[in-house]
C-alpha positions as CSV (number, residue, x, y, z in Angstrom):
1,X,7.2,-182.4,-89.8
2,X,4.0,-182.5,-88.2
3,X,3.9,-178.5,-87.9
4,X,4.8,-177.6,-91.0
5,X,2.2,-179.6,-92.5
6,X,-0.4,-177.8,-90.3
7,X,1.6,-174.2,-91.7
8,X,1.0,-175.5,-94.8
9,X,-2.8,-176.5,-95.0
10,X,-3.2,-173.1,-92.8
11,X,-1.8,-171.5,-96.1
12,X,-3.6,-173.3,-98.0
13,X,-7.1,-172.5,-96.5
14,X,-6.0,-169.0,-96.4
15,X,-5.0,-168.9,-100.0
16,X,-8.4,-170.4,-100.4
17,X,-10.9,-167.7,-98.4
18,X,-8.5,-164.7,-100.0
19,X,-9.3,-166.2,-103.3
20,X,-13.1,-166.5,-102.6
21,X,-13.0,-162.5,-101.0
22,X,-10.8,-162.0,-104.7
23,X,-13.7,-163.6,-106.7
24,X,-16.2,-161.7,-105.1
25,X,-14.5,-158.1,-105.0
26,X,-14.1,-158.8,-108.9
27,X,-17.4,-159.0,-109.0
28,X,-18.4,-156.8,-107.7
29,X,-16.0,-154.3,-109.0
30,X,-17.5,-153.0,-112.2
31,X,-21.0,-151.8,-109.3
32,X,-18.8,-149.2,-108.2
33,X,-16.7,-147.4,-111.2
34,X,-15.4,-144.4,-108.7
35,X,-13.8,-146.2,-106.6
36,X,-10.3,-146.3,-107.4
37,X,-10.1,-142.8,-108.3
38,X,-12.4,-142.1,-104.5
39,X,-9.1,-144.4,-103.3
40,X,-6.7,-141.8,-105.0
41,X,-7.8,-138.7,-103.9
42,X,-8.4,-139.9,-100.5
43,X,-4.8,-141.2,-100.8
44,X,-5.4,-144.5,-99.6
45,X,-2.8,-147.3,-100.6
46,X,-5.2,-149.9,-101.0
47,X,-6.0,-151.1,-104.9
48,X,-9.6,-151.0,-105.6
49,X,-10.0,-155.3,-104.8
50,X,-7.7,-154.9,-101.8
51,X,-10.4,-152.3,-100.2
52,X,-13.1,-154.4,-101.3
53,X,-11.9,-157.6,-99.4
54,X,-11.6,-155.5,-96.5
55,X,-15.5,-154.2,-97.0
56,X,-16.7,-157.7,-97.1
57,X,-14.8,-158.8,-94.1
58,X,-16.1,-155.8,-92.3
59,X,-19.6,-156.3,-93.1
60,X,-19.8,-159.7,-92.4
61,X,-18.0,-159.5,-89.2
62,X,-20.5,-157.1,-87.9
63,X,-23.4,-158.5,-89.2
64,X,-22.6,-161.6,-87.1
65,X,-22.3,-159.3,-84.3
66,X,-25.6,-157.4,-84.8
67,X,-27.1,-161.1,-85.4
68,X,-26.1,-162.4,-82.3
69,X,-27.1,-159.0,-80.1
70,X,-30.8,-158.7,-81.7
71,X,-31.1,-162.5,-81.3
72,X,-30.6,-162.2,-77.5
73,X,-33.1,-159.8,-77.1
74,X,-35.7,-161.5,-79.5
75,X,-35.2,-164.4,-77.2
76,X,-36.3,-162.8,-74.3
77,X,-39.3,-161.2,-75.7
78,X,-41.2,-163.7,-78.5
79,X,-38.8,-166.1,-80.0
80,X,-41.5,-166.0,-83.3
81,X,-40.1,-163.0,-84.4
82,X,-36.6,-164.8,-84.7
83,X,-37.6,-165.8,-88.3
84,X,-38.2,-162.1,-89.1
85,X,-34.6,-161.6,-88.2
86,X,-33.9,-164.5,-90.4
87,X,-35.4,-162.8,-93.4
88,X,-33.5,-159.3,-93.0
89,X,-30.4,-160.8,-92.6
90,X,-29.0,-160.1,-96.1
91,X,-30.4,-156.5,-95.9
92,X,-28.5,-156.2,-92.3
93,X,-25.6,-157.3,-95.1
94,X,-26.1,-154.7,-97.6
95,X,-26.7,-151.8,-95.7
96,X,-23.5,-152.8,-93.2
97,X,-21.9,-153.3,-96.7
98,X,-22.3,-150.2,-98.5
99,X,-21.6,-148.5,-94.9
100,X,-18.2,-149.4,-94.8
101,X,-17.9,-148.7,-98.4
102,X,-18.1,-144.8,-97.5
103,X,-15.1,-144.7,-95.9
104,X,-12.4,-143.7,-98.4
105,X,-15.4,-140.6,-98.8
106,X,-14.9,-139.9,-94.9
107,X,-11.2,-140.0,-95.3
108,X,-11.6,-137.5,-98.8
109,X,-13.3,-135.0,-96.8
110,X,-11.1,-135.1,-94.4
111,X,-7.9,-134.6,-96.1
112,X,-9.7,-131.9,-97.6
113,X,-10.5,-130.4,-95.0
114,X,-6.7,-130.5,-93.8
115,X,-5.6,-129.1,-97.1
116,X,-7.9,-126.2,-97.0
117,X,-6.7,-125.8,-93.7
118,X,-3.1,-124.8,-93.9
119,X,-3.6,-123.9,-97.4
120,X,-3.9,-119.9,-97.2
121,X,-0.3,-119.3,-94.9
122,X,1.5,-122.0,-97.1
123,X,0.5,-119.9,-100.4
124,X,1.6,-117.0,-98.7
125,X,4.8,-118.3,-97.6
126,X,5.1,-119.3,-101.5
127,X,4.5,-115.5,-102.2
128,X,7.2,-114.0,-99.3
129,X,9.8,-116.4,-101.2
130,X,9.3,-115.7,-104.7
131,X,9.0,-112.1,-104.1
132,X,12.2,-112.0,-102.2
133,X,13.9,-113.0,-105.8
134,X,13.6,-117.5,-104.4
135,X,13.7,-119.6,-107.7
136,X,10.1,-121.3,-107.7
137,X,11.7,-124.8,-106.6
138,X,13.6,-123.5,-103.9
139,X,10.1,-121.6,-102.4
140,X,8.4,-125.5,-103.1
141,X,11.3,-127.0,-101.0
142,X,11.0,-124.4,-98.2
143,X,6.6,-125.3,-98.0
144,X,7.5,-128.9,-98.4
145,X,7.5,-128.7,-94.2
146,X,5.9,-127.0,-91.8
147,X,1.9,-127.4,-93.6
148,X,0.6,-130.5,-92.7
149,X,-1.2,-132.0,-95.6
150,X,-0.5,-129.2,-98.3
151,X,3.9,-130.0,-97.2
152,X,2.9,-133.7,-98.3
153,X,1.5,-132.6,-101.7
154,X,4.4,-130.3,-102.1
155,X,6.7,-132.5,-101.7
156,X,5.4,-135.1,-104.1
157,X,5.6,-132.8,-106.3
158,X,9.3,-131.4,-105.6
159,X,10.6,-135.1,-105.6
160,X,9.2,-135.5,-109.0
161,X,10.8,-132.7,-110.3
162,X,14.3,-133.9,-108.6
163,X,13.7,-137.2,-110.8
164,X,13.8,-135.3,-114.3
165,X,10.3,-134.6,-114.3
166,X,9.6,-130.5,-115.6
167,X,7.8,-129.1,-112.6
168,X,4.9,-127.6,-114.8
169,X,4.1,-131.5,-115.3
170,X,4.5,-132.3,-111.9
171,X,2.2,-129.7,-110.8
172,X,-0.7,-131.1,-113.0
173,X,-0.5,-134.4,-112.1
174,X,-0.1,-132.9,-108.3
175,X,-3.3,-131.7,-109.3
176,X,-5.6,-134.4,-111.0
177,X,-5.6,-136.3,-107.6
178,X,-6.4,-133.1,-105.2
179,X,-10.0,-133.2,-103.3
180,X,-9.5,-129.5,-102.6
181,X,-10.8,-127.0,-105.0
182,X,-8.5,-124.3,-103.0
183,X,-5.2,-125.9,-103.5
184,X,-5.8,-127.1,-106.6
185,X,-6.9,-123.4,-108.0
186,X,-3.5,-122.3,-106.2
187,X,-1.6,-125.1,-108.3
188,X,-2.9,-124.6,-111.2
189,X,-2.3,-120.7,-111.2
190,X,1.4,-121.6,-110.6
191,X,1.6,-124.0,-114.2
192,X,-0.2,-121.3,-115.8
193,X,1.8,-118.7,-115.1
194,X,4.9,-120.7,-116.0
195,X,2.8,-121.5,-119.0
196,X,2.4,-117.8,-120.2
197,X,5.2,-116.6,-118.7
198,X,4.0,-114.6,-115.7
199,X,4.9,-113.2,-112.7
200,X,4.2,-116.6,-110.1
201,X,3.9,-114.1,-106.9
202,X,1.9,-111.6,-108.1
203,X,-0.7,-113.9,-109.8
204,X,-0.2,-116.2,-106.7
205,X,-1.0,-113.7,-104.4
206,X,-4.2,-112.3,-106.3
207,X,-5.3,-116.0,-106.1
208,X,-5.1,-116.4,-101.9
209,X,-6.5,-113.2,-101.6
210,X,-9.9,-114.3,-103.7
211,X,-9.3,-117.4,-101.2
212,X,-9.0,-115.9,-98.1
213,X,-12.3,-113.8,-99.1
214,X,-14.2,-116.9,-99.8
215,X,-13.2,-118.7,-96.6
216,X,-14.6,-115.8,-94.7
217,X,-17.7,-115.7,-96.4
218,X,-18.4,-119.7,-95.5
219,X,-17.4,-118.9,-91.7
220,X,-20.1,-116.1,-91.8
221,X,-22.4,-119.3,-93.4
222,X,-21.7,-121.8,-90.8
223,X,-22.6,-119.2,-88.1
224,X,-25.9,-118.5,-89.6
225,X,-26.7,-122.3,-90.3
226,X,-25.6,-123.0,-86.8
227,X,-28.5,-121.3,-85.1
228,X,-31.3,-124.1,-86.9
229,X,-28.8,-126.8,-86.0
230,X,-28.5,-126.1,-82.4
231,X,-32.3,-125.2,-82.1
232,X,-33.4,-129.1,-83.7
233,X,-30.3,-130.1,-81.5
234,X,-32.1,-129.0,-78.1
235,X,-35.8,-130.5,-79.7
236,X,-35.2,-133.5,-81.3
237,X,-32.2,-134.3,-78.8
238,X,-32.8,-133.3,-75.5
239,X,-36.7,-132.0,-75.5
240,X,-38.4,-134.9,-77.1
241,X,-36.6,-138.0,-75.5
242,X,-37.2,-136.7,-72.0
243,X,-40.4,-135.4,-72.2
244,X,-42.1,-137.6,-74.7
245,X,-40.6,-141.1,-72.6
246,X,-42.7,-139.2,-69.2
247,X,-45.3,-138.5,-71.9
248,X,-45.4,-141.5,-73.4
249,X,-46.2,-143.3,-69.7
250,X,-48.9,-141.1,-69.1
251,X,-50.9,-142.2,-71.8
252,X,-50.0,-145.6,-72.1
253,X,-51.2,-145.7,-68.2
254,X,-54.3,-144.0,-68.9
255,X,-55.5,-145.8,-71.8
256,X,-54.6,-149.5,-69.9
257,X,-56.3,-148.5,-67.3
258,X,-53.1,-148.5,-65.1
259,X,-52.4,-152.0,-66.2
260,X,-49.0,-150.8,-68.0
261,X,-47.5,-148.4,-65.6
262,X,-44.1,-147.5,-67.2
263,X,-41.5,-148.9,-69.8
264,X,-39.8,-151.9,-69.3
265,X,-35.7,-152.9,-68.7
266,X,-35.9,-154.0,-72.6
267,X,-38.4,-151.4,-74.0
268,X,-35.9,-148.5,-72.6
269,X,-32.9,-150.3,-73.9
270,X,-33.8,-149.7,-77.8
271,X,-34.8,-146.2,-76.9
272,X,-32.1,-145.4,-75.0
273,X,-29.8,-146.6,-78.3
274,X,-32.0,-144.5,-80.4
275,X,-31.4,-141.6,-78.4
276,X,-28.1,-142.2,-78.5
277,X,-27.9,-143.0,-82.3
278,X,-29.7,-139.2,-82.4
279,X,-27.1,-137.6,-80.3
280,X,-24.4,-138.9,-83.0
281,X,-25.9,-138.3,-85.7
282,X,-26.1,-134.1,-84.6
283,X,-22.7,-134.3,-83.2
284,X,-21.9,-135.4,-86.5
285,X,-23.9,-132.8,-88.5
286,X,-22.4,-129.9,-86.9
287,X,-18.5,-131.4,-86.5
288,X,-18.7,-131.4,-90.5
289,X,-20.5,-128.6,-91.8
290,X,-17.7,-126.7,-89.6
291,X,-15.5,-124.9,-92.0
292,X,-11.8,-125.6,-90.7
293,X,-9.8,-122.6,-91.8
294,X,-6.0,-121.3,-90.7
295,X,-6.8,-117.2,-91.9
């Protein structure tokens, strides 16, 4: 008795905080209009108030965390400047906040990118079928495996058509929740050729070869933008952190009058973070401004 009693007021106070995290995503809800349809093409299972529960948790949960680290080091340096951490603390909240709430864009762009990827050689294996006299379906079965991200697509689409659904239908709603511009041109060149009529292959094929074009061209792009990238890389990377630290000693020496001969254990801790905050944030500039492309 006595343990289902404690199940019971556990439910109870869990009820409670998922209704407070409920309140609060409804709130906040109508601030962010995109969402749901950010969820859908990101295909994310998550409802829009779900996500947002999950957001707040998050951001909370490492605020705390942040809290407590910068509140150890304050304490070692001048405990004044505690109330100045006080005072940011909700901005520590929002920015953590709307950090989080960029990662159904992350996951977008990288479903894109794996649609794009695989995109060209399924198209073309759409083309070898219906060309070798394959009934449209039959050509979607044989892509629904084999592509990755684009075989997932497909095969949303073919399972709708197997439930009654006409498969020019399918194939536009297919489309209205598809981050890639690609395989969404290649989708909608199938419906509108069994719109008017048209030869599918010949009309597909025109398409991926316009594709395959522009996917060359942005490869040629990202090598030429990858020369600047590399070059601020190497300054604001590797050059300036060594350098200016050894730098930085020198003239902090000279103008103390040797009183302050080098950084401290706590002032190189916050650079060293910085530096590595730097390194990331370049790592992260070139890993996605690199086309990924199967040609």
């Amino acid at each position: 008795m006595v343990e289902e009693k404690i199940e019971v007021r556990e439910s109870r106070v869990t009820t409670k905080k998922r209704a407070i995290l409920t309140t609060v995503s409804e709130l906040l809800l109508p601030k962010f209009p995109n969402l749901k349809k950010k969820l859908l093409l990101a295909d994310m299972k998550e409802t829009p108030i779900e996500f947002l529960e999950k957001v707040i948790k998050a951001s909370f949960f490492t605020t705390a965390i942040l809290f407590v680290i910068f509140t150890f080091f304050i304490l070692q340096t001048d405990s004044s400047n505690l109330l100045w951490l006080v005072l940011v603390l909700p901005i520590l909240v929002m920015l953590t906040f709307l950090y989080f709430l960029l990662y159904p864009e992350v996951v977008l762009q990288r479903r894109k990118k794996e649609l794009d990827y695989e995109v060209v050689f399924a198209g073309r294996h759409l083309v070898i079928a219906l060309k070798s006299g394959m009934p449209l379906f039959d050509a979607m079965v044989g892509v629904s495996k084999g592509y990755g991200e684009v075989s997932k697509e497909i095969t949303r689409v073919v399972d709708k058509v197997v439930l009654g659904m006409p498969i020019n239908h399918a194939i536009r709603e297919a489309v209205q929740y598809c981050p890639s511009k690609y395989f969404t041109r290649i989708l909608m060149q199938i419906a509108n050729s069994l719109s008017s009529g048209a030869d599918v292959g010949n009309s597909l094929e025109a398409v991926l070869d316009q594709i395959s074009k522009e996917q060359m061209i942005q490869l040629k792009e990202y090598s030429q933008k990858l020369t600047p990238i590399v070059m601020f890389y190497m300054v604001f990377g590797i050059i300036v952190p060594s350098l200016g630290i050894v730098l930085a000693t020198v003239v902090f020496s000279a103008v103390s009058g040797g009183k302050i001969s080098g950084f401290t254990s706590l002032t190189l801790i916050p650079i060293f973070l910085m530096i590595t905050i730097i390194q990331f944030l370049f790592l992260g500039v070139i890993e996605t401004s690199r086309p990924k492309y199967l040609i």
